[in-house]
C-alpha positions in Angstrom: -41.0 -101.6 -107.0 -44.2 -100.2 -108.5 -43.0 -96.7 -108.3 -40.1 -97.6 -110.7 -42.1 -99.2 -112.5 -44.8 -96.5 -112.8 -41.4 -93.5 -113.8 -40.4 -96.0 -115.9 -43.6 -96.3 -117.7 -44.2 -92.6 -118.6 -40.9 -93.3 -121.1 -41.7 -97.0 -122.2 -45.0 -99.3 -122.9 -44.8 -102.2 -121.0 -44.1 -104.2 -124.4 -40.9 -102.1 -124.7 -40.1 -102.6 -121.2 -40.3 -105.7 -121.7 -37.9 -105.9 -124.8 -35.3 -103.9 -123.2 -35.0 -106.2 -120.2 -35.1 -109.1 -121.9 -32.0 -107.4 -124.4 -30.2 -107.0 -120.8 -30.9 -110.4 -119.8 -29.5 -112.0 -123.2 -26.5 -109.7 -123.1 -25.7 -110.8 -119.8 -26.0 -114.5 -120.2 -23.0 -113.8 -122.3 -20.5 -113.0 -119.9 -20.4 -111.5 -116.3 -21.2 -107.8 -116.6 -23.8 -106.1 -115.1 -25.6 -103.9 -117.7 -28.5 -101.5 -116.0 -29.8 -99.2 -118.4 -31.1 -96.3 -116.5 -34.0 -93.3 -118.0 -34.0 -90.3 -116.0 -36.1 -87.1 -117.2 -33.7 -84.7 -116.8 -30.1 -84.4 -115.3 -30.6 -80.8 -113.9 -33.4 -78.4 -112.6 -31.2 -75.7 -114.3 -32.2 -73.2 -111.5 -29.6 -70.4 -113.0 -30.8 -70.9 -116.7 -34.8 -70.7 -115.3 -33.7 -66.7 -113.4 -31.8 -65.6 -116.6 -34.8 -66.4 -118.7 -37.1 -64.9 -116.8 -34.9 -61.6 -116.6 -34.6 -61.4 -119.7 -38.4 -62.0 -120.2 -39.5 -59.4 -118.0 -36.8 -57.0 -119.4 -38.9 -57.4 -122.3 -42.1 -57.2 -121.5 -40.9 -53.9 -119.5 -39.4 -52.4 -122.0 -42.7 -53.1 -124.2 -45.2 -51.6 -121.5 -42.3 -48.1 -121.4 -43.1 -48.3 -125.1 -46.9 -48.4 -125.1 -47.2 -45.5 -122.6 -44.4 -43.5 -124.7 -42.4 -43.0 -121.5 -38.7 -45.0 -121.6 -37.7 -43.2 -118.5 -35.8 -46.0 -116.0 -38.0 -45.0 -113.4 -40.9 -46.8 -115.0 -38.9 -49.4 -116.3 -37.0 -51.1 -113.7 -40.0 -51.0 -111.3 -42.0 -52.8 -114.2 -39.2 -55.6 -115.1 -39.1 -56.4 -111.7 -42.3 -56.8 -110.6 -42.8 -58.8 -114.3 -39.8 -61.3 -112.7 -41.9 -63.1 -110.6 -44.7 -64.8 -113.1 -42.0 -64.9 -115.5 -39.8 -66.9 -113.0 -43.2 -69.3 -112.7 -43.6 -69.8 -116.2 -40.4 -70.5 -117.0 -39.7 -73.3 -114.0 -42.7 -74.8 -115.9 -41.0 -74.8 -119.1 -38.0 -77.4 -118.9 -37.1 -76.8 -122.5 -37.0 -73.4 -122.6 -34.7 -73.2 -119.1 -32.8 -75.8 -121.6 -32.5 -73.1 -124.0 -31.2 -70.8 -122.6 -28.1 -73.1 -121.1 -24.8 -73.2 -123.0 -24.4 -76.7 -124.5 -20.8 -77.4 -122.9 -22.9 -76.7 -119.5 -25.8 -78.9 -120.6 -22.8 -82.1 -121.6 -21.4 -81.8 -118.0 -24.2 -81.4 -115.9 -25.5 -84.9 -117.8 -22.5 -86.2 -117.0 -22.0 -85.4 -113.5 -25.8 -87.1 -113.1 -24.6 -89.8 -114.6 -21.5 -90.4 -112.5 -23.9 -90.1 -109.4 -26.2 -92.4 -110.4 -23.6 -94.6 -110.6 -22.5 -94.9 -107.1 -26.1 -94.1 -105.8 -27.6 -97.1 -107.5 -24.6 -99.5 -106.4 -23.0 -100.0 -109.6 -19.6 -100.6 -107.8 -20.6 -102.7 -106.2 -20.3 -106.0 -108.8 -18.1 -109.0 -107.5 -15.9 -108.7 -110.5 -16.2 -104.4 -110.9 -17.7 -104.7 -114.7 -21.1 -102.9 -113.9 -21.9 -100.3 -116.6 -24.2 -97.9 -116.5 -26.5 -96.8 -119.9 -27.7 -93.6 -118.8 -30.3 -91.7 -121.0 -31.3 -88.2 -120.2 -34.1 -87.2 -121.9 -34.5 -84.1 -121.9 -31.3 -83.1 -123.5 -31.4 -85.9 -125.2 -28.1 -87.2 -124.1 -26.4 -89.8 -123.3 -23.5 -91.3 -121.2 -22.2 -95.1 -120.9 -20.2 -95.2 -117.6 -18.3 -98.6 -117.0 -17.2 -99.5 -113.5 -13.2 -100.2 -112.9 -12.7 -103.6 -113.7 -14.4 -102.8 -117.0 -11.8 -99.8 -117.4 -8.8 -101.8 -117.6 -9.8 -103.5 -120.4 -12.0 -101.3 -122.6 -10.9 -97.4 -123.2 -14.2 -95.1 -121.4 -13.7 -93.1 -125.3 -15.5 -96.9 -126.8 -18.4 -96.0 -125.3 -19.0 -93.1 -127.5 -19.7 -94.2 -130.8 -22.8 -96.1 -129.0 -23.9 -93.5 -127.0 -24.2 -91.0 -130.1 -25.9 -93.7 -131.7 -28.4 -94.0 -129.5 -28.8 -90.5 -128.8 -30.0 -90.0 -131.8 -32.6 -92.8 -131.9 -33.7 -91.0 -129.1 -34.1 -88.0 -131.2 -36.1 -89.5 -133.6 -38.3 -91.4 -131.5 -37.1 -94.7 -131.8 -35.5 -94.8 -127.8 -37.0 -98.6 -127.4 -35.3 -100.0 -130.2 -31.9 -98.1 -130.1 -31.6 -98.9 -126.6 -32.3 -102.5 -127.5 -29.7 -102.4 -130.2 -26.9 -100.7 -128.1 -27.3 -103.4 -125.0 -26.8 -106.2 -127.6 -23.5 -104.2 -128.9 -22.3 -103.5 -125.3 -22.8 -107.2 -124.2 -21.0 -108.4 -127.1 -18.1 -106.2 -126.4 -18.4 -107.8 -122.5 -18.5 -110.6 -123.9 -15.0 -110.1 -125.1 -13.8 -109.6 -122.0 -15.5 -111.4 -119.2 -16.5 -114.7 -118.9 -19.7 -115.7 -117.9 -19.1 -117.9 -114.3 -21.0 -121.1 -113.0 -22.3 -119.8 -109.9 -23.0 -116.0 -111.9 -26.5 -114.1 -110.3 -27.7 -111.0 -111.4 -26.4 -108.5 -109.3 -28.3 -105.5 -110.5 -31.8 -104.4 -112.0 -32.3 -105.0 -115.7 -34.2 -101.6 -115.7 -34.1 -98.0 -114.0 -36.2 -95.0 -114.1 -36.2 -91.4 -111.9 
């Protein structure tokens, strides 16, 4: 529990923790969905964007060494680029923006979203009694979202309803506001559970009000 609470706490004060748990609580004594919203600090180690950039780093840096000693012939530059790889390689893995950079976006969406969907089943999402778990997952490197709804949550609400919210909230991410977006869009999603699934007698919570990796 404290090492959640400790990942957790390098993307929230506890006074926004705090907030956003209490936002799940109140949306859930609404109606019987589980809602977990879950911060993760990136979906990928993006281990084929980290070697490109440093090839093409140490092509550079090569190429500007077979410039400074006037001699462009391959056979000083290939041996240089090469042996340039290697702390290139190390800075780069360092740098998760810049491995980020140089990933298309259409990669960047899917590899979020294929996080996502595993974090789903690995954190027991569906699992619920009634199947109306759904998952707010923020990624926060990319900046991304994605609001995955379990199957009994399916059948009654189109997956595409989700996406208004989650480009909402993206982009209080962007601009620094995650605490209270992420408030704002666990009130909207429990009033659309609201809709339709009523809250039981005998209803626990089933799932954490909070996750962080």
């Amino acid at each position: 529990m404290t090492n959640m609470a400790d990942k957790i706490s390098r993307y929230l004060s506890p006074d926004q923790q705090a907030a956003v748990e209490a936002a799940v609580r109140e949306a859930e004594s609404r109606s019987s969905g589980e809602i977990v919203p879950m911060l993760v600090t990136q979906s990928d180690d993006y281990r084929e964007a980290a070697a490109q950039a440093a090839a093409i780093i140490a092509a550079a840096l090569g190429l500007a060494v077979s410039l400074a000693l006037n001699d462009t012939s391959v056979w000083l530059f290939l041996p240089t680029a090469f042996i340039l790889y290697f702390p290139a390689l190390a800075v780069v893995r360092r740098s998760p923006s810049l491995k980020l950079a140089f990933t298309p976006a259409v990669r960047v969406g899917e590899l979020v979203r294929l996080r996502a969907i595993r974090a789903f089943y690995e954190r027991g999402l569906h699992r619920t009694r009634e199947e109306n778990g759904i998952l707010i997952f923020i990624s926060l490197l990319e900046h991304k979202v994605w609001i995955l709804g379990d199957r009994g949550i399916n059948a009654v609400i189109p997956p595409e309803s989700w996406t208004k919210l989650a480009s909402a909230l993206s982009s209080g991410i962007r601009e620094g506001r995650m605490a209270e977006a992420l408030v704002a869009t666990i009130a909207e999603v429990g009033g659309i559970l609201q809709q339709h699934f009523q809250r039981r007698v005998d209803d626990a919570n089933e799932l954490p009000d909070l996750m962080g990796e």
